[in-house]
DRENPA-3360 file (N, C-alpha, C; in nm, 2 decimals, always signed):
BEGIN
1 = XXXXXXXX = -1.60/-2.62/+9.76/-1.50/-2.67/+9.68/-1.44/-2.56/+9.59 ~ -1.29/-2.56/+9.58/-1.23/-2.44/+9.50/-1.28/-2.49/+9.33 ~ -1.32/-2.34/+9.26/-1.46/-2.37/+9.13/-1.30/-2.45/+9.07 ~ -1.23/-2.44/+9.10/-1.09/-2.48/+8.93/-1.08/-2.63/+8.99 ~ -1.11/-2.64/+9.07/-1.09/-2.79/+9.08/-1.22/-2.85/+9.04 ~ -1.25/-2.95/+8.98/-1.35/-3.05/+8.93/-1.35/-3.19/+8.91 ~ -1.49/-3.26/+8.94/-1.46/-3.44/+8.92/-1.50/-3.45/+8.79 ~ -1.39/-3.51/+8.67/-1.49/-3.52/+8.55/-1.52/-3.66/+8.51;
9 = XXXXXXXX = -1.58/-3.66/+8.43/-1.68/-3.82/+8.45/-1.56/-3.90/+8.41 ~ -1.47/-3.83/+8.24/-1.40/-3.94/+8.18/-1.28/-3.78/+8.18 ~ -1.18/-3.83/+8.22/-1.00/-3.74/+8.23/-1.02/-3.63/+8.19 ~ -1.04/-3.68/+8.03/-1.06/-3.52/+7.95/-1.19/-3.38/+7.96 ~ -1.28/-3.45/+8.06/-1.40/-3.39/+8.01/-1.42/-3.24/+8.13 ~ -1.35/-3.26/+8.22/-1.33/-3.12/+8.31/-1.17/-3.14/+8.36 ~ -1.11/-2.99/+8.34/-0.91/-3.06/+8.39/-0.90/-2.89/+8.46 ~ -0.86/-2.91/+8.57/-0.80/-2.77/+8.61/-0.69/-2.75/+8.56;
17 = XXXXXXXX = -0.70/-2.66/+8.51/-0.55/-2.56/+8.39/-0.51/-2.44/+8.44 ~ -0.59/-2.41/+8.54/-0.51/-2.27/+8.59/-0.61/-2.26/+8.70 ~ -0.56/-2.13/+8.81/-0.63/-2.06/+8.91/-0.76/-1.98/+8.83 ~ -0.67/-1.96/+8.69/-0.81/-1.82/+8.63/-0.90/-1.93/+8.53 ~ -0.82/-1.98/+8.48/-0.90/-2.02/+8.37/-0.90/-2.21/+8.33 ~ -1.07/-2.24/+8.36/-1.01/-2.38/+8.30/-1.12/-2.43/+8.22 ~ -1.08/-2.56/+8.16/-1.19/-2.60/+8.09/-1.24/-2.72/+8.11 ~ -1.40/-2.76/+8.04/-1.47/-2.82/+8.11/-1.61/-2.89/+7.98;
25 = XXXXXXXX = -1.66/-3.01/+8.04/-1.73/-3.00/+7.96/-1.88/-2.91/+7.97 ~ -1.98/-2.88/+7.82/-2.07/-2.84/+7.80/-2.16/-2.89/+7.86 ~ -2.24/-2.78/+7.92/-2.33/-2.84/+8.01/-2.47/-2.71/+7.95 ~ -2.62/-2.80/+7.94/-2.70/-2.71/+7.88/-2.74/-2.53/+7.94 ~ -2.68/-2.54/+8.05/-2.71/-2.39/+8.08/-2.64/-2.31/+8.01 ~ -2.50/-2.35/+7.99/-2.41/-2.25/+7.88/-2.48/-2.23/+7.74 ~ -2.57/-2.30/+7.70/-2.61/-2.27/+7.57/-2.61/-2.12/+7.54 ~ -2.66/-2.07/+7.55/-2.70/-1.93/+7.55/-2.57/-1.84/+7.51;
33 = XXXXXXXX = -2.49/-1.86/+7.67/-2.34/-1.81/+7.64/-2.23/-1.87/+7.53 ~ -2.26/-1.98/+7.52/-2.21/-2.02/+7.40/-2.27/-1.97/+7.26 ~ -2.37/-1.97/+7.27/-2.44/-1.93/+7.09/-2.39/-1.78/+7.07 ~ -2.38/-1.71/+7.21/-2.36/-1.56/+7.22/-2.18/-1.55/+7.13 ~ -2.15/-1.62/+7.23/-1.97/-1.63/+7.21/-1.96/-1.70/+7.05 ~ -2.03/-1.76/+6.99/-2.00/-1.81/+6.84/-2.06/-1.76/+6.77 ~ -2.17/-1.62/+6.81/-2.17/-1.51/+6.68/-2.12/-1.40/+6.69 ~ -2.04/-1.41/+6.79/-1.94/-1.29/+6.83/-1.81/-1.31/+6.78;
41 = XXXXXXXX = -1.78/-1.41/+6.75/-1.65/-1.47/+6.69/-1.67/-1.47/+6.58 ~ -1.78/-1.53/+6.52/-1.80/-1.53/+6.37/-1.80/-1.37/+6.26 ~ -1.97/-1.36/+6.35/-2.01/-1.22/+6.27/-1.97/-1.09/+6.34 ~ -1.98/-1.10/+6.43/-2.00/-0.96/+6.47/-1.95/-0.87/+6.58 ~ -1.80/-0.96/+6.61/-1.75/-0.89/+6.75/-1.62/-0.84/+6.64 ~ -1.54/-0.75/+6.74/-1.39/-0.70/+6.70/-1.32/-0.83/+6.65 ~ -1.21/-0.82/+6.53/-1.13/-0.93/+6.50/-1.25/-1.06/+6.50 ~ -1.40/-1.02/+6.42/-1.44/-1.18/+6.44/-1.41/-1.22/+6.30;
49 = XXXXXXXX = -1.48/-1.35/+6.25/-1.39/-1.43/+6.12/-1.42/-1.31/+6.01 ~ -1.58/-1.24/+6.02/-1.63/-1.15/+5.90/-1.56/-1.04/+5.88 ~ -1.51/-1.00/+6.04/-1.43/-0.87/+6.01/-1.29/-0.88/+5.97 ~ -1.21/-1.01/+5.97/-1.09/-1.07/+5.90/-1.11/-1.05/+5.78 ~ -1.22/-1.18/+5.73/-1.21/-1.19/+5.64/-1.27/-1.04/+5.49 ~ -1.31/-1.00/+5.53/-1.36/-0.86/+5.50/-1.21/-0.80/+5.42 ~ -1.12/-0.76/+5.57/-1.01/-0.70/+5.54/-0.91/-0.78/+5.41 ~ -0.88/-0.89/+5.43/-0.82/-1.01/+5.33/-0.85/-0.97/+5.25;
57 = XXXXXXXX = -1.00/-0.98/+5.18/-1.09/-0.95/+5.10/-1.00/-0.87/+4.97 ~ -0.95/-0.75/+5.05/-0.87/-0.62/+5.00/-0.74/-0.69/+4.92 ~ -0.70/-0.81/+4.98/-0.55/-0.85/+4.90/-0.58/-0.97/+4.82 ~ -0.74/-1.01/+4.79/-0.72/-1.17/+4.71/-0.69/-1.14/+4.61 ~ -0.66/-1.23/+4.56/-0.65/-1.19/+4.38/-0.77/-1.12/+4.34 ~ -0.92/-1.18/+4.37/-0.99/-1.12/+4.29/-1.05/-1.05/+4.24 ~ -1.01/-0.99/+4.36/-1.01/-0.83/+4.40/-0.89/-0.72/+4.35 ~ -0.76/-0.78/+4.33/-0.70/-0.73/+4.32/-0.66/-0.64/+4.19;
65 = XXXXXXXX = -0.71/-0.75/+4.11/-0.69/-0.75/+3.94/-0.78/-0.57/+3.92 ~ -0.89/-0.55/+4.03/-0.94/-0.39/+3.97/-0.86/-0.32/+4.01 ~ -0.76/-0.28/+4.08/-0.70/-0.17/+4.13/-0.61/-0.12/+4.02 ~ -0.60/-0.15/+3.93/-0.48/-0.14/+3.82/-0.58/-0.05/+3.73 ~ -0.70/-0.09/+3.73/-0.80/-0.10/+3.60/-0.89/+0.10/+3.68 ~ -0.92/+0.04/+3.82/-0.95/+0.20/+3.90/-0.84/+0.29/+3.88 ~ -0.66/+0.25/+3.90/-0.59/+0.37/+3.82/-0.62/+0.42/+3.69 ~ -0.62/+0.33/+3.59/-0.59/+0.40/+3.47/-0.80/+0.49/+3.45;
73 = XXXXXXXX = -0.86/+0.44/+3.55/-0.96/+0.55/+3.52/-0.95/+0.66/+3.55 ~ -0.92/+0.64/+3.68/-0.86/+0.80/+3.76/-0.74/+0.84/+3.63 ~ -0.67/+0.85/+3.61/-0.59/+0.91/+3.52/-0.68/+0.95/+3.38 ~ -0.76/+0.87/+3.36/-0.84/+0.88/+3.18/-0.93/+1.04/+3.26 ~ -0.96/+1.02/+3.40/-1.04/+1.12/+3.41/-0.93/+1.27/+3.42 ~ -0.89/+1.28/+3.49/-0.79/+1.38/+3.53/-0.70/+1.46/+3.38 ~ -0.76/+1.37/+3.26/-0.72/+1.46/+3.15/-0.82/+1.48/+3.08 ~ -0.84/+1.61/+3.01/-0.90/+1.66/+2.92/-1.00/+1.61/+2.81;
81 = XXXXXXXX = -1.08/+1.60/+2.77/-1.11/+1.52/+2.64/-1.24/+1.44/+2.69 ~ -1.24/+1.36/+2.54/-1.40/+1.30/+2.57/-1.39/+1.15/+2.63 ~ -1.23/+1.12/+2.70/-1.23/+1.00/+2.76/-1.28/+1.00/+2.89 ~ -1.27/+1.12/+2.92/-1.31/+1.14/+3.06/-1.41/+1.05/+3.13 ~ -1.55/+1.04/+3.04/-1.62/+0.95/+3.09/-1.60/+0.83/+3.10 ~ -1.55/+0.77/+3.00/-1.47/+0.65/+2.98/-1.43/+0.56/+3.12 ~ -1.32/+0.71/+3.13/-1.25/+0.66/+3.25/-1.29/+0.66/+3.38 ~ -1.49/+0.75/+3.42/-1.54/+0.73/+3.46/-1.59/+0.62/+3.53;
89 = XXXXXXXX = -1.64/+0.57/+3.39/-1.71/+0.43/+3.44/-1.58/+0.32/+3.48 ~ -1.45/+0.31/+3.42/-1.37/+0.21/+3.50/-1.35/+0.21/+3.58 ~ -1.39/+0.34/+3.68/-1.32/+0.36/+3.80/-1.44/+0.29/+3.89 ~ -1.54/+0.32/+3.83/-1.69/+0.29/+3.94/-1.69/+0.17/+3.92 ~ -1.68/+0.07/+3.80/-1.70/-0.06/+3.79/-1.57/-0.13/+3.88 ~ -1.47/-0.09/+3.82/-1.36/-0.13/+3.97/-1.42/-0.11/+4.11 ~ -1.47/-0.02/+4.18/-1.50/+0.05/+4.29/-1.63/-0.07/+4.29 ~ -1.73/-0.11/+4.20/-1.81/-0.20/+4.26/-1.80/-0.34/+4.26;
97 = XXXXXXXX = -1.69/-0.35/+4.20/-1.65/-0.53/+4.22/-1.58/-0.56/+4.30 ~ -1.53/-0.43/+4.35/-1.48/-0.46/+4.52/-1.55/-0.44/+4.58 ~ -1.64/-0.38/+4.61/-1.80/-0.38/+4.71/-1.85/-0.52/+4.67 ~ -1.87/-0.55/+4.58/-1.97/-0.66/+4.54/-1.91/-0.81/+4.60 ~ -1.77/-0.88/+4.58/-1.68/-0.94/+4.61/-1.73/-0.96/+4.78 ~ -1.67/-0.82/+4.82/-1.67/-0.79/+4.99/-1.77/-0.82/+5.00 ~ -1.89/-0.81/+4.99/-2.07/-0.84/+4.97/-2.07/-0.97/+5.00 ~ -2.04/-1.02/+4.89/-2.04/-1.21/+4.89/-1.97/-1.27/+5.01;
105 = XXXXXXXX = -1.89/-1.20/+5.04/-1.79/-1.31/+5.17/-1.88/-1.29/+5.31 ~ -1.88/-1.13/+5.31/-2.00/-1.11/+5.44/-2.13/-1.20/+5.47 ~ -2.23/-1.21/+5.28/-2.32/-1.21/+5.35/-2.32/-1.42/+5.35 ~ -2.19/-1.45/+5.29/-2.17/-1.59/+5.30/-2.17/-1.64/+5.46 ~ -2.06/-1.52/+5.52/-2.03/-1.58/+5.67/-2.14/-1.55/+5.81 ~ -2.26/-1.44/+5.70/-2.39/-1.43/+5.81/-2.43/-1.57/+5.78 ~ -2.46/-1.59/+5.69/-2.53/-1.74/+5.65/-2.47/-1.86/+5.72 ~ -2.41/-1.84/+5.67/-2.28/-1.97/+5.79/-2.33/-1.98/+5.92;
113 = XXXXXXXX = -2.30/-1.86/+6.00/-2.36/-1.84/+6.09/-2.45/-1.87/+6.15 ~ -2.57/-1.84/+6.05/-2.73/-1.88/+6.09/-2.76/-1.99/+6.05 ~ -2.67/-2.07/+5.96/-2.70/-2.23/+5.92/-2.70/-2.31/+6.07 ~ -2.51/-2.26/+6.14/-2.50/-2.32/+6.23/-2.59/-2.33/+6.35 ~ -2.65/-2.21/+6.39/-2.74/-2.24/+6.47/-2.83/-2.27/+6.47 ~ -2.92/-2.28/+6.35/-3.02/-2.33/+6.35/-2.99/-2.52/+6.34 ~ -2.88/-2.55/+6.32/-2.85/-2.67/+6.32/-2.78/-2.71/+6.44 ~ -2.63/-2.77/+6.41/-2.57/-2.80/+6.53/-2.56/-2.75/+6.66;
121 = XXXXXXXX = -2.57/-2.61/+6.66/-2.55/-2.54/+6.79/-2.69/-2.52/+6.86 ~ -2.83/-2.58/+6.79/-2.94/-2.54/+6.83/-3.00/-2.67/+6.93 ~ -2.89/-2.78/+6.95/-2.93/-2.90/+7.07/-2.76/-2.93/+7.09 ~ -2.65/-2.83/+7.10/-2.57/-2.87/+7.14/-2.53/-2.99/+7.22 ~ -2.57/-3.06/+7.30/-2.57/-3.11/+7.39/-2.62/-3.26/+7.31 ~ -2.72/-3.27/+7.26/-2.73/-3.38/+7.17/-2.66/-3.35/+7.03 ~ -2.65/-3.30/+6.94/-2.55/-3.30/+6.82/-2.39/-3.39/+6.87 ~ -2.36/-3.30/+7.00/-2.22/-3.35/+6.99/-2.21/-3.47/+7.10;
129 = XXXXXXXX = -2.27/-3.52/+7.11/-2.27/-3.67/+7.17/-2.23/-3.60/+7.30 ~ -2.24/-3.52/+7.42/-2.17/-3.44/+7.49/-2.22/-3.54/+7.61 ~ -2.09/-3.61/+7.66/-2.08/-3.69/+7.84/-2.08/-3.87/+7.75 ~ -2.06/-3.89/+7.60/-2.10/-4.01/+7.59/-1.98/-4.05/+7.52 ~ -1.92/-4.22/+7.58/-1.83/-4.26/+7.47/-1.89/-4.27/+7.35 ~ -1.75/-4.34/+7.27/-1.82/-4.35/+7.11/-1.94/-4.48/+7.09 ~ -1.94/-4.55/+7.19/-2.04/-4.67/+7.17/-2.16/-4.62/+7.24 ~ -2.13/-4.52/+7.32/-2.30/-4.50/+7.35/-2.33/-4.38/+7.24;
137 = XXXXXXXX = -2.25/-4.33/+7.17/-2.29/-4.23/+7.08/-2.38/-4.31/+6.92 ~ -2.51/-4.25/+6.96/-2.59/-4.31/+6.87/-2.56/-4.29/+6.69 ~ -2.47/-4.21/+6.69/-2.43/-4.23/+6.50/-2.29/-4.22/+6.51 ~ -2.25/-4.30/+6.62/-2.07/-4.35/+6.63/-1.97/-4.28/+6.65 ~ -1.86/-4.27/+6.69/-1.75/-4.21/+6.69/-1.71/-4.13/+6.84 ~ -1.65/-4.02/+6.79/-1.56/-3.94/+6.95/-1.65/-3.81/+6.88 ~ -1.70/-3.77/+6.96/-1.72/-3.63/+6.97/-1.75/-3.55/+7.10 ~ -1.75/-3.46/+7.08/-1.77/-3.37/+7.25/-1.74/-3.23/+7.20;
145 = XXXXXXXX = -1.79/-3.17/+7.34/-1.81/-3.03/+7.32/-1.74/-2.95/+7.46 ~ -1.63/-2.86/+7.48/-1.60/-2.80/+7.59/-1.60/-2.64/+7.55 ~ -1.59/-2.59/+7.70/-1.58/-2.48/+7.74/-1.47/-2.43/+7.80 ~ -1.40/-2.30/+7.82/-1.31/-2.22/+7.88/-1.39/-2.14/+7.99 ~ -1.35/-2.16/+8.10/-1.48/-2.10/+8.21/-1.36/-1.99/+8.28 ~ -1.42/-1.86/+8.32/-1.32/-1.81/+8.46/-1.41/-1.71/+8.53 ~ -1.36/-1.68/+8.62/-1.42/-1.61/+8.74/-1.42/-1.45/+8.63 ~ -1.55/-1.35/+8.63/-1.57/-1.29/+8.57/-1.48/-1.13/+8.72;
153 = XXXXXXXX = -1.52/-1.03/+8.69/-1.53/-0.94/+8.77/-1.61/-0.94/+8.90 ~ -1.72/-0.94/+8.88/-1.84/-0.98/+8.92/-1.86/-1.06/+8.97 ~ -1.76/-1.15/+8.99/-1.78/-1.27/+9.04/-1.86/-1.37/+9.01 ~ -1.88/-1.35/+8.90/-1.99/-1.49/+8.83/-1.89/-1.55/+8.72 ~ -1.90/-1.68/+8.71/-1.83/-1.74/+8.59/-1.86/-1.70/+8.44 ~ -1.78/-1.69/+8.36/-1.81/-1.65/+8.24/-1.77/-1.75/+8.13 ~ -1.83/-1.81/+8.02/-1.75/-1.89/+7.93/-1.64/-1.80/+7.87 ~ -1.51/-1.84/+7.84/-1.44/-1.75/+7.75/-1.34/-1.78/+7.59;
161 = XXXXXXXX = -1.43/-1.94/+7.59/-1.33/-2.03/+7.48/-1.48/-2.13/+7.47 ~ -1.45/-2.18/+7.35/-1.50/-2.33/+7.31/-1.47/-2.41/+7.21 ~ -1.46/-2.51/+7.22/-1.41/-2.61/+7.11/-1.50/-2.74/+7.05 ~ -1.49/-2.82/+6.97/-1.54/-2.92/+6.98/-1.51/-3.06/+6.87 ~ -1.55/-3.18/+6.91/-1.50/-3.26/+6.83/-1.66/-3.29/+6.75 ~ -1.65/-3.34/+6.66/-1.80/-3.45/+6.61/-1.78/-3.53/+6.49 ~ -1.78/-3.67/+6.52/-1.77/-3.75/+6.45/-1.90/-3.77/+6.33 ~ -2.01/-3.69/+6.38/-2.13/-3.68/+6.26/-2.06/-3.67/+6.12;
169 = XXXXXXXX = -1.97/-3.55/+6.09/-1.93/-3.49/+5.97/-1.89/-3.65/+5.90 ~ -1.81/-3.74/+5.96/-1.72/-3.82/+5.94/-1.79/-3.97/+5.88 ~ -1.77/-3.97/+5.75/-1.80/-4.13/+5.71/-1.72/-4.24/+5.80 ~ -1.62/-4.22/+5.82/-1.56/-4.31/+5.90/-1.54/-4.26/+6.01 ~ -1.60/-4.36/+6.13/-1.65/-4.32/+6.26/-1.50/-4.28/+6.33 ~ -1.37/-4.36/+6.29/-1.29/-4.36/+6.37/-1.19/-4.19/+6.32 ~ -1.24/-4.13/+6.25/-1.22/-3.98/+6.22/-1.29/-3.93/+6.31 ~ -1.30/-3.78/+6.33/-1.32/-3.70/+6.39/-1.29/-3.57/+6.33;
177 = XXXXXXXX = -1.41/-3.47/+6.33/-1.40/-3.32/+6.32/-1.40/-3.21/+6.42 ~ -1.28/-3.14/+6.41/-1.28/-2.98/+6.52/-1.35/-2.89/+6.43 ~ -1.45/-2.84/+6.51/-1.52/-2.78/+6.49/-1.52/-2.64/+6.65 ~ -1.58/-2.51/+6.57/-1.65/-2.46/+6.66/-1.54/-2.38/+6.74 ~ -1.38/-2.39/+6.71/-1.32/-2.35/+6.83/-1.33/-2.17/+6.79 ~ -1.40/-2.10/+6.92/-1.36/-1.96/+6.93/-1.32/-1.87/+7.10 ~ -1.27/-1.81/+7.04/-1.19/-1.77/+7.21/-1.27/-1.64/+7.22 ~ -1.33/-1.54/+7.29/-1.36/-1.43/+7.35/-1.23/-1.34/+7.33;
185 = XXXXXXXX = -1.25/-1.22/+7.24/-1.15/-1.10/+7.25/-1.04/-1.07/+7.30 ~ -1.13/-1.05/+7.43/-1.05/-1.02/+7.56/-0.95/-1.14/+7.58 ~ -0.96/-1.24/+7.60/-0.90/-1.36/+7.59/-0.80/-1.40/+7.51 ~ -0.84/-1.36/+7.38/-0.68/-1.42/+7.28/-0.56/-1.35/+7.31 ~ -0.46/-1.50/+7.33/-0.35/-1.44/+7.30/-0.28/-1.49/+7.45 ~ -0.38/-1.56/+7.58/-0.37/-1.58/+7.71/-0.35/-1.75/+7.71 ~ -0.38/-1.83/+7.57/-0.32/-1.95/+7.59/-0.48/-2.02/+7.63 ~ -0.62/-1.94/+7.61/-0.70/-2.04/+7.60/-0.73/-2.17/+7.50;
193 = XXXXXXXX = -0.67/-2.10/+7.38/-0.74/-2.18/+7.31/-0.62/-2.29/+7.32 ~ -0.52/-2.29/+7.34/-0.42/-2.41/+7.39/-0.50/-2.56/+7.49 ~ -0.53/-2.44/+7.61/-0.60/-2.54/+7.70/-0.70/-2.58/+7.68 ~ -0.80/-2.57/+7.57/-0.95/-2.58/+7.45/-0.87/-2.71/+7.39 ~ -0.74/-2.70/+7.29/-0.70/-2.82/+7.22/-0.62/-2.92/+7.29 ~ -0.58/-2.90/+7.43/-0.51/-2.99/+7.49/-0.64/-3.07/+7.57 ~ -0.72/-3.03/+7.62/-0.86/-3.08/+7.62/-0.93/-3.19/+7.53 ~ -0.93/-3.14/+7.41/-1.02/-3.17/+7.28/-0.91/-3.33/+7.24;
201 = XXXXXXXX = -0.77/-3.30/+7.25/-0.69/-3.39/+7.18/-0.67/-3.49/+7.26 ~ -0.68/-3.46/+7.39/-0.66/-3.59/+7.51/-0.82/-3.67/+7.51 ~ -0.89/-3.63/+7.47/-1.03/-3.63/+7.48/-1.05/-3.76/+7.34 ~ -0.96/-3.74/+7.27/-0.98/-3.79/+7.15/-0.87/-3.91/+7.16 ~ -0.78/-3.92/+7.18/-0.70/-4.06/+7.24/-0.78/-4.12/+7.29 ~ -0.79/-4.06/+7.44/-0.88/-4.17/+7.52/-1.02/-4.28/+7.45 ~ -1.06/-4.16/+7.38/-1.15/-4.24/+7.31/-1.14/-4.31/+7.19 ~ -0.98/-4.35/+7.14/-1.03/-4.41/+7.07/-1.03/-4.33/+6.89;
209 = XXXXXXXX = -1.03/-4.22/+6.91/-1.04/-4.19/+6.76/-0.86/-4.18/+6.68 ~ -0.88/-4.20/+6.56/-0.73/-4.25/+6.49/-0.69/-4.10/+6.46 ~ -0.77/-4.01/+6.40/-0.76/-3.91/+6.30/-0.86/-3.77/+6.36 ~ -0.80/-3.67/+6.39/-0.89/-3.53/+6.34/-0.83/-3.43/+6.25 ~ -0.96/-3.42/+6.19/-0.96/-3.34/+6.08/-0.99/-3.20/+6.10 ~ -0.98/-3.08/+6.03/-1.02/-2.95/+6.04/-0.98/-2.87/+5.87 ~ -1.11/-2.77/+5.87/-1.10/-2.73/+5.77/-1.08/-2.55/+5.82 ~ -1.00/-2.52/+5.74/-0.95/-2.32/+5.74/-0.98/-2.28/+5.60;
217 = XXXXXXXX = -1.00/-2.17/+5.63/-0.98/-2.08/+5.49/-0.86/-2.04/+5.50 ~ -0.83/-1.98/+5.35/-0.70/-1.84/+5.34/-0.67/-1.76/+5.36 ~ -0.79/-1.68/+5.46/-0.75/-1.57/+5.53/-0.74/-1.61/+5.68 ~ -0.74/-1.76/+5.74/-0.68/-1.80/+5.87/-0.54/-1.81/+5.88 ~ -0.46/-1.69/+5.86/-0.31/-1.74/+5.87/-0.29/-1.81/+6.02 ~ -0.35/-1.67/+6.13/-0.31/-1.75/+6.28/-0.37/-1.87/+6.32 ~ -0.48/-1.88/+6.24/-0.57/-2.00/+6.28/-0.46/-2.17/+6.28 ~ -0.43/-2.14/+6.12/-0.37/-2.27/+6.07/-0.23/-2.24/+6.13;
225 = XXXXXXXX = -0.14/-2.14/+6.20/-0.02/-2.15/+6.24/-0.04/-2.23/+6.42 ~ -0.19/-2.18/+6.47/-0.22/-2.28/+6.58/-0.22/-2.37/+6.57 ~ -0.30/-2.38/+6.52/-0.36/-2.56/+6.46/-0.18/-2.64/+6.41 ~ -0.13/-2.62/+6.36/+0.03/-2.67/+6.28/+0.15/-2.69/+6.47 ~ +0.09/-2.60/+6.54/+0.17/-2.62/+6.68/+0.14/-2.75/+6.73 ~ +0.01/-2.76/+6.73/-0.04/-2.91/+6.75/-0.06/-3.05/+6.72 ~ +0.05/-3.02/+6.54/+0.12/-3.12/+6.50/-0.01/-3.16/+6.40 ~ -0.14/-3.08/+6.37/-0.18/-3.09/+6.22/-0.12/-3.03/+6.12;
233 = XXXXXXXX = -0.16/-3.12/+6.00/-0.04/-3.14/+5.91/-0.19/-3.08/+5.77 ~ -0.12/-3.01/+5.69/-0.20/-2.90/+5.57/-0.16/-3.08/+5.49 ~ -0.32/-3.13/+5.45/-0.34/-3.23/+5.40/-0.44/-3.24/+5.21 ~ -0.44/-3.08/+5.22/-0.50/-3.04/+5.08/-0.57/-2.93/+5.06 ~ -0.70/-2.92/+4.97/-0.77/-2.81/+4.94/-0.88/-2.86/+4.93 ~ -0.95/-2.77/+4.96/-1.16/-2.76/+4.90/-1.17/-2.65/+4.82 ~ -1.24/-2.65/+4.70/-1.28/-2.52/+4.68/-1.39/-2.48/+4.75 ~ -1.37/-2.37/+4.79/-1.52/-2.31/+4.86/-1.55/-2.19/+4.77;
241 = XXXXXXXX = -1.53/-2.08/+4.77/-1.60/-1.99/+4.68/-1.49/-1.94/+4.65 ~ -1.48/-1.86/+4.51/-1.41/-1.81/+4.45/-1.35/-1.64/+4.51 ~ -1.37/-1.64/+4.63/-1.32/-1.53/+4.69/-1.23/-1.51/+4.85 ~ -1.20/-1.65/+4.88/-1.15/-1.74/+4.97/-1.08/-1.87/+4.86 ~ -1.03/-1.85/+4.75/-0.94/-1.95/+4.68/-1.01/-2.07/+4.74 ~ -0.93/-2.14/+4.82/-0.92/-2.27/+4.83/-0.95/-2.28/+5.03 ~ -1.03/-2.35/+5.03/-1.02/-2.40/+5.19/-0.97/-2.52/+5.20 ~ -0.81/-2.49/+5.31/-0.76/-2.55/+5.38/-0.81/-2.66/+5.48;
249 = XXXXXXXX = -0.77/-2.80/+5.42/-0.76/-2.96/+5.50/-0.65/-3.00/+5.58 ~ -0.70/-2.99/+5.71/-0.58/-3.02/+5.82/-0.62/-3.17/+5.87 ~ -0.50/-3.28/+5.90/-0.57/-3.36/+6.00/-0.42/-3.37/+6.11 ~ -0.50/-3.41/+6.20/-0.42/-3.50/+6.30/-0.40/-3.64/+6.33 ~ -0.33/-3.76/+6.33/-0.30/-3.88/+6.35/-0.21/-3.88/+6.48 ~ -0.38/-3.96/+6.52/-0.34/-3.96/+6.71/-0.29/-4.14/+6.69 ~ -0.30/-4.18/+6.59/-0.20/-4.38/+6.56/-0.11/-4.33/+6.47 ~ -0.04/-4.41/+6.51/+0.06/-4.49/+6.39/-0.02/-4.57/+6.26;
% end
């Protein structure tokens, strides 16, 4: 059988999207590649959220307020007199509350990181109700988990996208949370993560859910300009930590 063609149990759960690339549901042997692919997106690959958000870092306000305070040190130093030390120490104290700042965001989004796998991502397959409607899903709702699969070099399949819904987050079962979506490097920019949310969104009619939700930070500009193509609508704020302002509330309304 040609691999891009597939029988999926329920419409949305395997769809041929292309000769190279399609997506499908989670199945437990990807675990591995998946946990690989969502700490490579998070922490530690090129362009992952740490190394974004890192750079941002450089323009929040919080950060921003010392760069005024590190000039007038550098200047207190660069002249003669007993200010010099003075303007020593403003420059270093500026110079460490931007290390220290950048510090907090990093070691927030390793933590993030290791929360998730040690939690949701650590029985993927049970967490996200994965092959089950909302009535066989034992704490209610639409949730599910896919993959971006394509023919590697090598000729072996590779994951290169993942998405997911879970109704766990959700006091009301008929809500739903996107969670989890990360594309592979090499990949962005080729329209996976399109075929990830045209997946995830069909997936979520059929079943039945009214609403999905998603939360961004401030330094997601491209994140939340995807997410806005697909007709979520910026529905408020969270505070999360004082170095990311305010985290962005998106939903979608799949009813009237």
């Amino acid at each position: 059988m040609d691999p891009t063609i597939m029988r999926p149990r329920f419409a949305s759960e395997a769809r041929p999207v292309s000769t190279e690339i399609w997506v499908r549901e989670f199945e437990d042997d990807d675990a591995e590649e998946v946990r690989e692919l969502f700490v490579r997106g998070i922490c530690h690959g090129n362009n992952s959220t740490r190394e974004i958000a890192m750079a941002s870092m450089l323009t929040e306000p919080i950060t921003v307020v010392s760069y005024p305070t590190f000039g007038l040190g550098l200047g207190m130093m660069i002249r003669p007199g007993p200010m010099r030390w003075i303007g020593g120490v403003l420059s270093a104290a500026s110079a460490l509350w931007v290390y220290y700042w950048r510090n907090c965001i990093s070691q927030s989004i390793r933590s993030y990181c290791q929360h998730a796998l040690e939690k949701d991502m650590a029985d993927i397959k049970s967490h996200y109700a994965v092959g089950k409607r909302p009535e066989e899903n034992e704490g209610g709702g639409t949730s599910g988990f896919w993959v971006a699969e394509t023919m590697g070099e090598d000729g072996r399949k590779k994951i290169v996208g993942t998405v997911a819904l879970d109704s766990s987050t959700q006091t009301d079962k008929s809500w739903t949370e996107l969670r989890r979506m990360s594309v592979a490097e090499a990949y962005r920019g080729k329209g996976v993560a399109g075929l990830l949310m045209n997946a995830l969104i069909a997936h979520a009619r059929e079943n039945g859910a009214k609403k999905v939700r998603l939360w961004t930070t401030t330094f997601q500009a491209k994140a939340r300009a995807m997410y806005h193509r697909y007709g979520f609508v910026e529905v408020g704020t969270q505070a999360f930590e004082p170095y990311v302002r305010n985290g962005r509330i998106h939903e979608l309304h799949l009813v009237p």
